[in-house]
C-alpha positions as CSV (number, residue, x, y, z in Angstrom):
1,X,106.7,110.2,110.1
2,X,105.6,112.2,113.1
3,X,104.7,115.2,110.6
4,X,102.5,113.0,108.9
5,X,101.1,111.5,112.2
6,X,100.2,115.4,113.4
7,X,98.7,116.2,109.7
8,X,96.0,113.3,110.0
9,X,95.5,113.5,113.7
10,X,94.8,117.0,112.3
11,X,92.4,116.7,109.5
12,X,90.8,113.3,110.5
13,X,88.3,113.0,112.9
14,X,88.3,110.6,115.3
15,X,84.9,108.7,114.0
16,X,86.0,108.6,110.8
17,X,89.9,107.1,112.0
18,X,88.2,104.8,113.9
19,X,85.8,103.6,111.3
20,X,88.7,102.9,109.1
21,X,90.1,100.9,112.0
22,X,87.4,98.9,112.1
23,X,86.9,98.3,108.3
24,X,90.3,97.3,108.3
25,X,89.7,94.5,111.8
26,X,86.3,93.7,109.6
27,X,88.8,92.8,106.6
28,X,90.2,90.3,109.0
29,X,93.2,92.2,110.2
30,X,94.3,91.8,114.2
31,X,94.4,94.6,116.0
32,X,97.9,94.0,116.4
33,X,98.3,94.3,112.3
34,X,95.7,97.9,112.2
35,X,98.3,99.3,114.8
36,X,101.5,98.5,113.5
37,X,100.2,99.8,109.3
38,X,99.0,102.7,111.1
39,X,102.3,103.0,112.8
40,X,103.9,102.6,109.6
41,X,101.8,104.9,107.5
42,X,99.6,107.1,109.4
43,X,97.7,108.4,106.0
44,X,96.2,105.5,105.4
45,X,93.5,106.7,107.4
46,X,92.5,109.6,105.4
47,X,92.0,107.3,102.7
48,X,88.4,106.2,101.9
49,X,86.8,103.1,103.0
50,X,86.0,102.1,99.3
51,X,89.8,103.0,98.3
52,X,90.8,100.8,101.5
53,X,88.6,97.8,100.0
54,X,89.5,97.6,97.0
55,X,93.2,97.6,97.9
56,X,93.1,94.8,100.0
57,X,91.3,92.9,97.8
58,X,93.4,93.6,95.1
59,X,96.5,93.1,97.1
60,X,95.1,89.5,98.7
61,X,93.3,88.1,96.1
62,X,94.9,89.4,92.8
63,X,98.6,89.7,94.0
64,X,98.1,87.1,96.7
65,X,99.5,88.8,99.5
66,X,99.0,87.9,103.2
67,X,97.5,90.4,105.4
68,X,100.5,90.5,107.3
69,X,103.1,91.3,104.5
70,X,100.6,94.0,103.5
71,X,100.5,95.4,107.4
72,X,104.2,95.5,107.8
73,X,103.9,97.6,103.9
74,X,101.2,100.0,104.2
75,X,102.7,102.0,101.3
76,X,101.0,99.4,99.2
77,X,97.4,100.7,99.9
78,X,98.2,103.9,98.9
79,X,99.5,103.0,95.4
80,X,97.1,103.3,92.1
81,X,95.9,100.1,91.6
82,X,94.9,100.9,87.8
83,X,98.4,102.9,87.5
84,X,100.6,101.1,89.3
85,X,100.0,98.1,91.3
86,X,98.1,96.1,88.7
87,X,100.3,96.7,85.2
88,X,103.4,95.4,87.4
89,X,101.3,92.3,88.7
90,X,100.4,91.5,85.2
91,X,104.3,91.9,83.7
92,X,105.4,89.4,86.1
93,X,102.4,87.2,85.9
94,X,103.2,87.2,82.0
95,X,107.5,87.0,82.3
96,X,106.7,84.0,84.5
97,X,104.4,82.3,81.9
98,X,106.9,83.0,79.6
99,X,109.2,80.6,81.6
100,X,111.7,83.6,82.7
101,X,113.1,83.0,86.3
102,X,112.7,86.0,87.9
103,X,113.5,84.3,91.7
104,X,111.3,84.2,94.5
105,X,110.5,87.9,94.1
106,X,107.8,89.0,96.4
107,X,105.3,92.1,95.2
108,X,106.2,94.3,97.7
109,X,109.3,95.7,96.6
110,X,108.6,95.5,92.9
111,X,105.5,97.7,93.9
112,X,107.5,100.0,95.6
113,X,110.2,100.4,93.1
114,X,110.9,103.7,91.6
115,X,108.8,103.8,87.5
116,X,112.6,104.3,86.0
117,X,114.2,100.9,87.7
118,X,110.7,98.8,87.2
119,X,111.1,99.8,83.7
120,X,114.9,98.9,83.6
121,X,114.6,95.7,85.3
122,X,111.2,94.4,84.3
123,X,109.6,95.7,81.1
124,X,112.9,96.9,78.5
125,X,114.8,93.7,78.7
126,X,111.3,91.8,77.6
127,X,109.5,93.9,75.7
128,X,109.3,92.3,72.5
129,X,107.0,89.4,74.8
130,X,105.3,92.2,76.9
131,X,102.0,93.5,74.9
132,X,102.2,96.9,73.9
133,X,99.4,98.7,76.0
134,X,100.8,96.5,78.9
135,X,104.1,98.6,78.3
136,X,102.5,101.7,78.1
137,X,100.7,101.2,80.8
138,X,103.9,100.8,82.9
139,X,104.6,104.2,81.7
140,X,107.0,103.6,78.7
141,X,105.9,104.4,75.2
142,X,109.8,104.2,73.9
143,X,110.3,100.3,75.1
144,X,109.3,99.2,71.5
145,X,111.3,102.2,69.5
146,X,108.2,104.3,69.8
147,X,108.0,108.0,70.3
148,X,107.2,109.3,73.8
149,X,104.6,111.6,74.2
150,X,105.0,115.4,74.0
151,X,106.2,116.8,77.5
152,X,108.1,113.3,78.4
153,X,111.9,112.7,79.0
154,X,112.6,109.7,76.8
């Protein structure tokens, strides 16, 4: 972590870390909460403020997170919302509308799991109730019997 702490203390400039840090306090984060992300994950800052926005939102209003959970999971902002973050927020919006008791499971760690075991756990066992471009959107093509695409491990 300190690596990555002396690469963006490197290549960031102050004004533009600390314009960051105040997007993110402007976002209603405490300074308490822009320290300890920053802690966490110091390339968050060499992200851009439009990247940073959207994240949040996404992650507060879509996947209803509290700022705090988010804080204490930095990763999160740094995760493709259109890649990753949003196709696993809708299949487990839709496996709960279907009814299927997937426990008290909290975004975080279904965000951060690895493609191969989010496939596993979430989108194989259900995929004749998961829409197709949902599925291949979650990056598998072969949930359904289909071929994978040329290049790809099946």
């Amino acid at each position: 972590m300190f690596r990555h702490a002396l690469v963006v203390a490197y290549t960031v400039r102050w004004e533009n870390a600390t314009s960051k840090m105040e997007l993110l306090k402007s976002l209603g984060w405490s300074s308490s909460q822009v320290a300890m992300a920053v802690a966490k994950m110091p390339c968050i800052l060499s992200s851009s403020e439009d990247r940073l926005r959207r994240a949040i939102s996404f992650l507060t209003k879509d996947a209803g997170m509290e700022v705090e959970a988010i804080a204490r999971g930095p990763a999160l902002l740094k995760f493709s919302i259109e890649q990753r973050l949003a196709p696993r927020l809708k299949v487990l919006k839709l496996l709960k509308e279907q009814g299927l008791r997937l426990g008290d499971r909290a975004f975080y760690p279904v965000a951060c799991m690895s493609s191969e075991a989010f496939l596993n756990k979430f989108v194989r066992p259900h995929a004749m109730i998961l829409p197709p471009v949902l599925i291949g959107a979650c990056g598998d093509a072969t949930a359904r019997g289909g071929e994978a695409p040329a290049g790809t491990a099946s």
